[in-house]
C-alpha positions as CSV (number, residue, x, y, z in Angstrom):
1,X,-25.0,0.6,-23.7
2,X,-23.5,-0.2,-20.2
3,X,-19.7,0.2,-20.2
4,X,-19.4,0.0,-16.8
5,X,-18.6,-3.6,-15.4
6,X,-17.8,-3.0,-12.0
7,X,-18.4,0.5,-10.9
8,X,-17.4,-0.2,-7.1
9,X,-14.0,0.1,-8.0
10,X,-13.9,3.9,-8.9
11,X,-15.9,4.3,-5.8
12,X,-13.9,5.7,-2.5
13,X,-14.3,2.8,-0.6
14,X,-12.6,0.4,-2.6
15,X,-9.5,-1.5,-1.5
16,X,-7.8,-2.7,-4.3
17,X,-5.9,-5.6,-4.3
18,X,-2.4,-3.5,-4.7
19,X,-1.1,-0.2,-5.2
20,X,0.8,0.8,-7.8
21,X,3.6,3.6,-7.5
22,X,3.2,3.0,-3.5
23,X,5.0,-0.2,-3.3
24,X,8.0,1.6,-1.4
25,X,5.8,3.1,0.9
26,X,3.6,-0.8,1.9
27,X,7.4,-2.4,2.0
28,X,8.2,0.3,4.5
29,X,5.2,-0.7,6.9
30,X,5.1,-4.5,6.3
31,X,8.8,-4.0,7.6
32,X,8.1,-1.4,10.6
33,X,4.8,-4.2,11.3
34,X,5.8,-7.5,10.8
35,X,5.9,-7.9,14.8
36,X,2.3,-8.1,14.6
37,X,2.2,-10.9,12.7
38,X,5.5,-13.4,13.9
39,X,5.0,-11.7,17.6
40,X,5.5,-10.7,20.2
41,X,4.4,-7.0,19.0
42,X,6.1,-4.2,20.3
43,X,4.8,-0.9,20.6
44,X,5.5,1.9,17.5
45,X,4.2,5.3,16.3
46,X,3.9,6.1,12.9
47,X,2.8,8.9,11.2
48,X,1.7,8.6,7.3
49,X,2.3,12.4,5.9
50,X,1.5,13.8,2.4
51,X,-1.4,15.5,-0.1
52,X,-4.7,14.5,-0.1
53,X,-5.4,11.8,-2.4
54,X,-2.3,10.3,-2.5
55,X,-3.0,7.0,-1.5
56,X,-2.3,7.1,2.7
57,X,-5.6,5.6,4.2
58,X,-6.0,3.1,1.2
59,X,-2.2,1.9,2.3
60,X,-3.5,1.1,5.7
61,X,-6.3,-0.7,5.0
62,X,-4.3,-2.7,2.3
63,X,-1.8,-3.5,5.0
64,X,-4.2,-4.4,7.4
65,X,-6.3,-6.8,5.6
66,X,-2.6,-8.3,4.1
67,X,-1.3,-8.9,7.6
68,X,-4.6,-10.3,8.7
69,X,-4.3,-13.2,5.6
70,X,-1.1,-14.1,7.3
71,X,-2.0,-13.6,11.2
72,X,-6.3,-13.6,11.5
73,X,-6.1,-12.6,15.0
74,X,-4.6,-9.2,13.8
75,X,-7.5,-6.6,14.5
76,X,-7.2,-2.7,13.2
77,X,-8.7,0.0,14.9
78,X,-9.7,2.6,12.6
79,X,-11.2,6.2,13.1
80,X,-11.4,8.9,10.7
81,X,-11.5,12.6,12.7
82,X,-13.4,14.0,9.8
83,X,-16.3,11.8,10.1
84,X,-16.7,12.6,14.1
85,X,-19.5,15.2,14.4
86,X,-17.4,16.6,17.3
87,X,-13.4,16.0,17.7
88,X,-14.0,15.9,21.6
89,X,-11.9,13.8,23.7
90,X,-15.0,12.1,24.6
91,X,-16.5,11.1,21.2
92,X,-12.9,10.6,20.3
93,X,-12.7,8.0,23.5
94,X,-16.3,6.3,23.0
95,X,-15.5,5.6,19.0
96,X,-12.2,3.9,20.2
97,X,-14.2,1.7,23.1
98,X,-17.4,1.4,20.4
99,X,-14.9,-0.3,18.1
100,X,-13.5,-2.8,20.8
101,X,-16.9,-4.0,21.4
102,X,-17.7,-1.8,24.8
103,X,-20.6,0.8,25.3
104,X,-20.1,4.2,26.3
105,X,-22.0,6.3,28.8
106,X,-22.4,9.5,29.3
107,X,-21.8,9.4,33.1
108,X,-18.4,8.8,32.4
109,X,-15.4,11.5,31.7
110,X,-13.3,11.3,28.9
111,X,-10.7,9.9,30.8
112,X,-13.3,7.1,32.0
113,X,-14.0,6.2,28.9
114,X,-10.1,5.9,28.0
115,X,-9.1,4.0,30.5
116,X,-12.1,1.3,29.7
117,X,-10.4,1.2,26.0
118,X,-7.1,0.6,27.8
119,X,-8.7,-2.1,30.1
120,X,-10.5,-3.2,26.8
121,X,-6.8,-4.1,24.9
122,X,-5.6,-5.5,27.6
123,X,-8.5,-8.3,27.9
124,X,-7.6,-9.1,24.6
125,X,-4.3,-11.2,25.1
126,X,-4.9,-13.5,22.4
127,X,-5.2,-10.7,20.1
128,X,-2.9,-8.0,18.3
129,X,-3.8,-4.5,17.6
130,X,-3.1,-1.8,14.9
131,X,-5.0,1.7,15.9
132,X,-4.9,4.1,12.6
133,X,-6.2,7.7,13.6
134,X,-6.8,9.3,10.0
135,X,-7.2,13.2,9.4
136,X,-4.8,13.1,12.4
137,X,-4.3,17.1,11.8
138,X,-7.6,17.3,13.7
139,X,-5.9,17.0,16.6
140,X,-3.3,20.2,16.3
141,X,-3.5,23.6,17.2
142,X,-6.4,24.4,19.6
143,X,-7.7,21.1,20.1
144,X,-3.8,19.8,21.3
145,X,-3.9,18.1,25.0
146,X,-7.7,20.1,25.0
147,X,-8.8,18.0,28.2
148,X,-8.4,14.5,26.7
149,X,-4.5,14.4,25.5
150,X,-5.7,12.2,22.7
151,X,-2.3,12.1,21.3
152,X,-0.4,11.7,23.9
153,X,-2.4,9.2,25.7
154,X,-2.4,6.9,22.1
155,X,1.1,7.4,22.3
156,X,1.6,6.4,25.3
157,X,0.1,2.9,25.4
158,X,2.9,0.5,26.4
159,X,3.8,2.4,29.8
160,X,-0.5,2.3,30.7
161,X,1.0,-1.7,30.3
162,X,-0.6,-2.2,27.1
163,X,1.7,-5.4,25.6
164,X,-0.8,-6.1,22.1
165,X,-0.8,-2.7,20.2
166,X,2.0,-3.1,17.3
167,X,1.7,0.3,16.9
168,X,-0.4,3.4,16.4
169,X,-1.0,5.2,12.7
170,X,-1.4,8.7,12.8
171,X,-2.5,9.9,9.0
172,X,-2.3,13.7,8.0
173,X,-2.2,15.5,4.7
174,X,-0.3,18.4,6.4
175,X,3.4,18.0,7.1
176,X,3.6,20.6,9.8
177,X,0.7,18.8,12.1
178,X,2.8,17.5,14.8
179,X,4.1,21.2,14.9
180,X,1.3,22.5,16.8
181,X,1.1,20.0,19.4
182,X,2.0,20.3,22.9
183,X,6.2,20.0,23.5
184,X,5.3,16.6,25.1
185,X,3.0,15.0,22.0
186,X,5.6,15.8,20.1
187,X,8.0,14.2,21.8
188,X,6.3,11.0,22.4
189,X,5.1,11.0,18.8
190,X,8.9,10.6,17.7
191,X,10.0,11.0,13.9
192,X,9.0,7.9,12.2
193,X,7.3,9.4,9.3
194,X,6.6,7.4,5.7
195,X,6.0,9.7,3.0
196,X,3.5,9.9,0.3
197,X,4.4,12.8,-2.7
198,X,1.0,13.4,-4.7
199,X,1.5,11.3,-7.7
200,X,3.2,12.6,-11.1
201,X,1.3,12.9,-14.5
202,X,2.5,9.2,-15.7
203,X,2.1,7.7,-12.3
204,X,-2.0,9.0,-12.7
205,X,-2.2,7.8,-16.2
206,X,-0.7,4.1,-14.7
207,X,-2.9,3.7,-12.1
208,X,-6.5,5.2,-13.7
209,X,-5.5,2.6,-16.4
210,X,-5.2,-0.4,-13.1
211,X,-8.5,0.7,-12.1
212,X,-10.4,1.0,-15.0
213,X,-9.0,-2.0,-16.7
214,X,-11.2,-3.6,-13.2
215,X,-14.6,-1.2,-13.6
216,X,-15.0,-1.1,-17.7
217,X,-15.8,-3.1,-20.1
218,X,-12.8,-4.3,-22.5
219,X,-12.4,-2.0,-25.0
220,X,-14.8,1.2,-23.8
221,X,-12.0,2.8,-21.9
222,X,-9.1,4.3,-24.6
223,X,-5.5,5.0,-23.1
224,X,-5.7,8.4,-24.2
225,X,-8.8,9.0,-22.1
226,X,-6.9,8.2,-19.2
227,X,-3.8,10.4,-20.4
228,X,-5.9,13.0,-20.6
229,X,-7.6,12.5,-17.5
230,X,-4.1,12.3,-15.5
231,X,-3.2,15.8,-17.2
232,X,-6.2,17.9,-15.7
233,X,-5.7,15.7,-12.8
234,X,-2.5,16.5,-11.8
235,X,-3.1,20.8,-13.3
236,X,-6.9,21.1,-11.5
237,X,-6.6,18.7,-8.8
238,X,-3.2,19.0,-7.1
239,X,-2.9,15.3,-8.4
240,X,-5.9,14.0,-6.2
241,X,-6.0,10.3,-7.2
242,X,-10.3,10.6,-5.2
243,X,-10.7,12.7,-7.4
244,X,-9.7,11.3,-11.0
245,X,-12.0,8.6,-9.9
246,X,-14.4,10.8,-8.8
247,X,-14.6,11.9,-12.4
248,X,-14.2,9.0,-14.0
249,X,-17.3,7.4,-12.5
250,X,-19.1,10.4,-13.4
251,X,-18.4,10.6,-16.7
252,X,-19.2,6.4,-17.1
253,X,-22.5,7.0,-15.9
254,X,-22.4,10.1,-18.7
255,X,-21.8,8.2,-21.4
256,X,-23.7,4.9,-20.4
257,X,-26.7,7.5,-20.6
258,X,-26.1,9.0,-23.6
259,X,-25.5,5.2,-24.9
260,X,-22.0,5.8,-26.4
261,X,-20.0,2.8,-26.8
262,X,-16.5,4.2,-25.4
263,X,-15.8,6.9,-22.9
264,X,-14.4,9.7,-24.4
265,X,-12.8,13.4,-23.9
266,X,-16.3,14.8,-23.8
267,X,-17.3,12.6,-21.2
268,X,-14.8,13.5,-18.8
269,X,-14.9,17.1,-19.7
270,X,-19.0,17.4,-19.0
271,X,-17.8,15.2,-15.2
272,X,-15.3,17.7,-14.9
273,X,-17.8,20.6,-15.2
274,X,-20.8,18.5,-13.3
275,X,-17.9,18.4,-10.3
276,X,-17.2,22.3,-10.5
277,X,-20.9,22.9,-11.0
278,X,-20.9,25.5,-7.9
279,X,-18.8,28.1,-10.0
280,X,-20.9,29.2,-12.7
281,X,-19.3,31.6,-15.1
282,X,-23.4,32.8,-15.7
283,X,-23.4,34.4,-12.3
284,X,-20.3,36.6,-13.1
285,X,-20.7,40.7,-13.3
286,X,-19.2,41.4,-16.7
287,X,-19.0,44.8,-15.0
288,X,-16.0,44.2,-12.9
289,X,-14.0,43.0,-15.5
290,X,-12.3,45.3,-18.1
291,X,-13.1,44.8,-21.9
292,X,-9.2,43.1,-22.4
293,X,-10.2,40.8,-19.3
294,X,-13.6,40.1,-21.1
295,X,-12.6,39.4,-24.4
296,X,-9.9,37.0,-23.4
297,X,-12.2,35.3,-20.9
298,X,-14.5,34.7,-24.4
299,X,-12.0,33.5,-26.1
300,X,-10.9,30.8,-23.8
301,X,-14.4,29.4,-23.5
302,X,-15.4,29.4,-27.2
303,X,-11.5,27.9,-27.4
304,X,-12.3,25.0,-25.1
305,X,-15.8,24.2,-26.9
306,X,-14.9,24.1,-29.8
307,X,-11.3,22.0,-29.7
308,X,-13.4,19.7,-26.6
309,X,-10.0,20.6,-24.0
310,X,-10.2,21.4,-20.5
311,X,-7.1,23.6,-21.3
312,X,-6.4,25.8,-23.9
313,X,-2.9,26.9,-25.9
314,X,-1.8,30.4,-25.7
315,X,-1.4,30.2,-29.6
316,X,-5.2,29.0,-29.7
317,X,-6.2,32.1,-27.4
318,X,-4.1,34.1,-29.3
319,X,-6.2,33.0,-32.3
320,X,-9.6,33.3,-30.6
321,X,-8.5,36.8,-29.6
322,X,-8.1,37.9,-33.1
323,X,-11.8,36.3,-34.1
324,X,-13.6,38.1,-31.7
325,X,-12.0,41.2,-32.3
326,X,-12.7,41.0,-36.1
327,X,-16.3,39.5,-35.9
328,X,-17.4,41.8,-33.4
329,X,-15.6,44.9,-34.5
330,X,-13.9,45.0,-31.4
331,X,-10.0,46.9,-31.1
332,X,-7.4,44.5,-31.5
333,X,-5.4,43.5,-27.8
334,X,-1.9,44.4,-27.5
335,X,0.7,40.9,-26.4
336,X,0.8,43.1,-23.5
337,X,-2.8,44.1,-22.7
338,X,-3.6,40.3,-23.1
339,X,-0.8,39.3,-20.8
340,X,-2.0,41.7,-18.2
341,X,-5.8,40.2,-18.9
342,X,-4.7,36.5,-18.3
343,X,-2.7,37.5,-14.9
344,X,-5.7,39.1,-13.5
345,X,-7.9,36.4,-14.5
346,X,-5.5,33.7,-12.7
347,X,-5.6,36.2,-10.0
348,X,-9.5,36.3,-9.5
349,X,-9.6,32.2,-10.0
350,X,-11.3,32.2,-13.3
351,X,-8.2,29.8,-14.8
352,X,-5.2,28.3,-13.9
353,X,-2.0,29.0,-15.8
354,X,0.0,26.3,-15.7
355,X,3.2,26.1,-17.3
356,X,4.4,28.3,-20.1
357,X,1.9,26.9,-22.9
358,X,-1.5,26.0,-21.2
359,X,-4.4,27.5,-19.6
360,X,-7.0,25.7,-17.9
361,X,-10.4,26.8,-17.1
362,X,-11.1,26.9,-13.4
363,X,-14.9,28.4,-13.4
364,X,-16.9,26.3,-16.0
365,X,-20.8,26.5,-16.9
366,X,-22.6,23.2,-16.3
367,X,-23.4,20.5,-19.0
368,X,-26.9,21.5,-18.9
369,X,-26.3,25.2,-19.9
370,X,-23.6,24.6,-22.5
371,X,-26.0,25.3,-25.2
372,X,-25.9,29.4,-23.5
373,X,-22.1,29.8,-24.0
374,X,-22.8,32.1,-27.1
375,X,-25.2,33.7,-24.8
376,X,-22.3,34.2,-22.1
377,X,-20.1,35.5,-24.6
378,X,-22.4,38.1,-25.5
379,X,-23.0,39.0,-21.9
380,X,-19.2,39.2,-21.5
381,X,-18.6,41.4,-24.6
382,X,-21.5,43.5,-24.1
383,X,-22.9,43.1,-27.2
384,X,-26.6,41.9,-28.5
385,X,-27.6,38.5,-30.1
């Protein structure tokens, strides 16, 4: 049964048509960029800072295509550092003068090839200009004024006599970026910064809700879903909105193929495992974990299949605890030999404790070997079938 309506909306390249919990941040730049639509523009740097996921690129393009409703001759430049298969001033340069319509050549330097991109906006009276430089981070450290001062020639634009570029967008996940750049990037890059804080359990729940109420059919995709979604979300993912969505198109296509009629915990469980499908807990070497480690490892998987959560309670592991110790004779944990076991597996990345209640399981087996859990138990107690 197809639940799915409209799966292009979970996908990463969707725009959608607004933003919610990021309507202080689009106010911010419709204000710092209404120049470029009521004229003339005058030249700005920006810099969009915060976590991965958060919604920072979709902002730009949202802004973009809303200031081009109002002013069509409004043209964004857009390049994404992490999609260059070299961050070299001159494939930096040539993506810039691609984008305007010019061809680059390779008997041109770097600074050639800026200078036609200068020439380039300049032609272009008629026309105003928004440059966004996403994964702007790529530019700091080593690679900062590394032959083609990337960021302090885009910087720089309005004294090369550049009047149509409202402004330049630098994007980075990393606060600290402009910190590794030469003393004068950072001085040309100035301080107007519009932050984006990863988004808060309810926040998640609000906006997964937006976009599915878009992508599924009416009545397939529960609130609670969704709640529960935000909540390994925000514990897993460091609150990755890409990533929710990530899952939740997985877990769509899971239960379209298993022909269930509404998504459900399982589903996003099993997309959750499919997406962490590198860490096997069937490759681990029982050997270098002690018995405590082992049996509260045990417990925490049988825990999590059998009550269908991605995190588990520490009364439930408690409880677990004392079932594998009775059913396979093994001695009884101390509070204090299983606190000691659940440190050192945070510690080696087998879970996540988060908060004073929950534990989530970092290393999961994938859907496909679910049925060898008891099988993994067994390997992890060191007993035989």
């Amino acid at each position: 049964m197809a639940i799915l309506r409209n799966p292009s909306v979970l996908s990463r390249q969707h725009i959608p048509s607004r933003l919610p919990h990021r309507e202080s941040q689009l106010d911010m730049l419709q204000t710092l960029l209404r120049d470029a639509v009521e004229g003339p523009p005058f030249f700005k740097v920006i810099q969009l800072i915060g976590p991965k996921g958060t919604g920072k690129t979709t902002s730009s393009h949202l802004l973009l295509k809303s200031l081009r409703e109002e002013n069509p001759l409004i043209q964004h430049v857009y390049v994404n550092l992490r999609a260059l298969a070299d961050i070299s001033p001159w494939v930096f340069y040539s993506q810039l003068l691609t984008k305007m319509g010019g061809k680059a050549s390779r008997s041109l330097s770097a600074g050639e090839l800026f200078d036609k991109f200068v020439s380039s906006l300049r032609k272009e009276k008629g026309k105003t200009f928004i440059l966004t430089i996403d994964e702007a981070d790529q530019l700091s450290g080593y690679r900062s004024l590394r032959g083609g001062q990337i960021v302090y020639n885009l910087t720089r634009l309005s004294e090369l006599g550049v009047e149509n570029v409202s402004g330049v967008i630098f994007i980075s996940r990393d606060e600290s970026w402009s910190q590794r750049l030469a003393p004068e990037e950072q001085s040309s890059l100035g301080n107007m910064i519009v932050n984006y804080p990863a988004y808060t359990r309810d926040q998640l729940v609000d906006i997964i809700l937006y976009r599915a109420s878009e992508a599924f059919v009416i009545g397939t995709f529960p609130e609670a879903v969704a709640e529960y979604l935000a909540e390994v979300t925000v514990t897993l993912f460091d609150s990755d909105l890409r990533k929710a969505l990530d899952i939740l198109l997985i877990a769509a296509q899971i239960a379209e193929t298993s022909k269930d009629e509404k998504l459900s915990y399982n589903h996003i469980n099993r997309a959750i495992e499919q997406g962490l499908r590198e860490k096997y807990l069937f490759s681990i070497n029982p050997e270098t974990l002690g018995t405590a480690e082992r049996v509260v490892l045990s417990a925490i998987l049988l825990a999590s299949r059998q009550l269908n959560q991605s995190f588990i309670t520490l009364r439930d592991i408690q409880r677990y605890i004392e079932l594998i110790c009775e059913n396979y004779r093994i001695r009884k944990l101390t509070p204090r030999e299983t606190d000691e076991a659940l440190q050192r597996l945070t510690d080696e990345g087998y879970i996540q404790f988060k908060g004073p209640l929950r534990v989530y399981i970092t290393m999961l087996p994938p859907p496909a070997r679910q049925e060898g859990l008891p099988v993994l138990v067994e390997k992890l107690l060191g007993v035989s079938a």
